[in-house]
Phi, psi and omega in degrees: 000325187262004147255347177263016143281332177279311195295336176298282184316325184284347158331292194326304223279309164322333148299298159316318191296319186282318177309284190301343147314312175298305190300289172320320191270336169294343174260323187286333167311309179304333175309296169352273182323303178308294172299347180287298177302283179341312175306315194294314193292342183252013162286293171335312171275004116321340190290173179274334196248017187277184202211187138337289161302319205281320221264020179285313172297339189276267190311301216277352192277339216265336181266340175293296210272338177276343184283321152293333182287298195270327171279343191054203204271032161337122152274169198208133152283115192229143176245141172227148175203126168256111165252112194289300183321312169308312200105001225216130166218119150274130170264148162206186182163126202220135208192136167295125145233140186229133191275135179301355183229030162081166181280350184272006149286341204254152182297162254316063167079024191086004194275089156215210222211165195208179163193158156172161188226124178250139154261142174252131193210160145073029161280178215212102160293097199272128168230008195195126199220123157219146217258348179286139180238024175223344185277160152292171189041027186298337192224120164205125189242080199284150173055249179223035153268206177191161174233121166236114200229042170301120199073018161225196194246139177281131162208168187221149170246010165276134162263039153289156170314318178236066175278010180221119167206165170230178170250146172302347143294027174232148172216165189210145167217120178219160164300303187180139192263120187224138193246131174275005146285248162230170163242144209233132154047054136311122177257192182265359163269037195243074196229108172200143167277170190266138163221134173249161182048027179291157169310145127004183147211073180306136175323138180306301201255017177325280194302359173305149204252101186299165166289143150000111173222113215283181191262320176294141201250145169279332168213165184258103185041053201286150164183150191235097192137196167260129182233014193296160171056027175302172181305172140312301184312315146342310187270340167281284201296294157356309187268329165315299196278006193062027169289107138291344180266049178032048162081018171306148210286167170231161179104197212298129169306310177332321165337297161206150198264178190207132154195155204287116162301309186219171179306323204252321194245139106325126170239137158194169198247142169223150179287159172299152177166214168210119168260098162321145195054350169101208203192104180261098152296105199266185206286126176108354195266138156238146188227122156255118208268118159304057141104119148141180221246144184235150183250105149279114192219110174112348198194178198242154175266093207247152191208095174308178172267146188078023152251170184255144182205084157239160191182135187245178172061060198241165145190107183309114159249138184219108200227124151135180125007111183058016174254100198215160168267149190219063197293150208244151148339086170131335170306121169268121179214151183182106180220138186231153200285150160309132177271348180215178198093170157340318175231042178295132195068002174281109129304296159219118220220131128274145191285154182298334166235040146312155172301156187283162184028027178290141182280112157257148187219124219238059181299328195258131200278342170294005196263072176310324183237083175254053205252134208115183193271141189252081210240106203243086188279031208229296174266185174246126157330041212253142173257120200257004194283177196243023180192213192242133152258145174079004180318309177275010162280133134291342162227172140206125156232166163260144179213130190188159178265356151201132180260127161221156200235153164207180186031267184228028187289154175208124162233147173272118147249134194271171156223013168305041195306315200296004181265001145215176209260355148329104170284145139297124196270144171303109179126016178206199205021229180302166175193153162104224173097164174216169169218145187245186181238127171287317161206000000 
């Protein structure tokens, strides 16, 4: 009898007992939960292309699927704020639990709540690398020109003396200049810090997988325009080929289309494909290059003055003998790198076993838009403009066995990645970072 009057209450209490169990254990999950997503959202915002947006979707999915995993479909309330500026994404995340004996055992009626705040740290921005490890002048800044490269880092991997120089007329603004030599003649317009003896920097993108490049060409020596005063060699291999028409283009017509705007100017469009001899854009043309990876083999991607050369989703590769760039003094370029494929973030690639020191050349203060990666680990860099380039990317980095700046060029590498969906190839723009629990 005095157990079967006692058994209601030990239910009770054993019930009550299994709640508060519950209870205890839905707040340290939630906690869990709450610090697992903060992490994740200030990992995310380590990356080179996240936002806002990216990294709000990164917690919530991340709160979504542990909160189904442990809760079903329990509703559950989440607050999230990303402060980009800061570093910093706060969580709170909140949910009823309920107890076989009702909610008025549990503290405030069963509710509870979780928060946490992660910070993202101790990334490092990269935008610019040359791979020569023995020369002088490998990072060089001649005359008057500049480089503004606010917030991200420089290096050079030559242990030469002046594997770094400027000229006293030059200025630079950077995060840190890191040489694996010296720095030759930094003035006070040299504001960056300086590191000397830095480690190496193995090339990013050694192991990427180059692009494809069939044995067959889709055009020949394509070319469009006024070409007067093109190389000899050019002029040679023409006269070679029994070509009179001063090297206009040849091969598949299909390629591309054409039609005329004015008595003077010309428009064409051109398509992916592989150009044999390369891609001459002559004086008056505008050309629009269409979405997909162009094979320049053999020859150069040259864009005379006074054409127009734009194209988004684009990516050059350029392999064999003279397959090098050349935007000419006057030359309008606006080009933005592929977002997905082989040469996603790739602007211009050069193949790895091109001849050694083929010249690439930036001449025109129009090439405004350069946005993606510039990757010549082969050639030399030089920017020639009488004004500022690449200014309207959001991003550019270089990675070239020699960058040189001359006359009164000034170039921007931006770092904004989060303003487009252009990736970063991995081993440049941000690179390290760690993310912690604040509290």
């Amino acid at each position: 009898m005095i157990a079967a009057l006692a058994s209601p209450v030990l239910l009770l209490l054993g019930a009550g007992a299994m709640d508060m169990a519950r209870y205890r254990g839905a707040v340290d999950e939630l906690q869990n939960i709450a610090d697992f997503a903060s992490i994740a959202g200030a990992r995310e915002m380590i990356l080179a292309n996240s936002n806002q947006s990216s990294i709000e979707n990164a917690v919530s999915n991340v709160i979504s699927s542990r909160m189904q995993s442990l809760f079903g479909n329990q509703p559950y309330t989440q607050d999230i704020d990303v402060r980009m500026d800061d570093a910093e994404v706060f969580v709170k995340v909140s949910f009823q639990v309920n107890g076989m004996l009702g909610q008025n055992l549990f503290p405030e009626n069963g509710l509870v709540k979780a928060d946490s705040v992660a910070v993202a740290a101790g990334s490092t921005k990269i935008c610019a690398i040359s791979l020569d490890i023995d020369e002088d002048d490998v990072f060089s800044l001649q005359d008057q020109s500049s480089l503004q490269a606010d917030g991200c880092s420089l290096y050079t991997n030559s242990y030469a003396t002046n594997a770094v120089s400027f000229s006293q007329d030059s200025s630079i603004l950077a995060e840190v200049v890191c040489s694996g030599g010296g720095i030759a003649n930094y003035s006070d317009a040299f504001k960056a810090t300086a590191l000397t003896d830095c480690p190496t920097i193995e090339d990013p993108l050694k192991d990427r997988r180059q692009p494809r490049v069939r044995n067959n060409c889709d055009e020949v020596d394509y070319s469009i325009g006024d070409i007067s005063g093109d190389t000899l060699r050019n002029e040679e291999e023409n006269d070679k080929d029994g070509d009179s028409s001063g090297g206009v283009r040849r091969g598949l017509p299909a390629m591309s289309a054409m039609s005329y705007d004015s008595a003077q100017t010309v428009s064409v469009t051109l398509r992916p494909g592989i150009y044999c001899g390369g891609i001459k854009i002559g004086r008056y043309v505008n050309a629009a290059f269409e979405p997909g990876i162009y094979i320049i083999k053999e020859g150069p991607l040259e864009i005379f003055p006074y054409a127009v050369a734009k194209g988004e989703g684009v990516g050059f590769y350029l392999t064999g003998v003279n397959s090098m760039i050349d935007f000419e003094e006057n030359s309008e370029i606006s080009f933005s790198a592929p977002v997905d494929g082989t040469m996603a973030g790739i602007l211009f690639w050069e193949n790895r076993r091109n001849p050694k020191r083929q010249i690439h050349k930036i001449s025109t203060h129009l090439a405004r838009e350069l946005l993606g990666t510039i990757y010549l680990s082969r050639g030399h860099l030089f920017i020639e403009a009488t004004d500022t380039v690449g200014e309207d990317s959001d991003f550019t980095i270089i990675i070239a066995k020699w960058l040189v700046l001359r006359g009164q060029s000034s170039l921007y590498l931006n770092t904004d990645y989060s303003n487009t969906e252009v990736p970063v190839p991995e081993g440049v723009g941000p690179i390290g970072g760690s993310a912690y629990l604040r509290n």
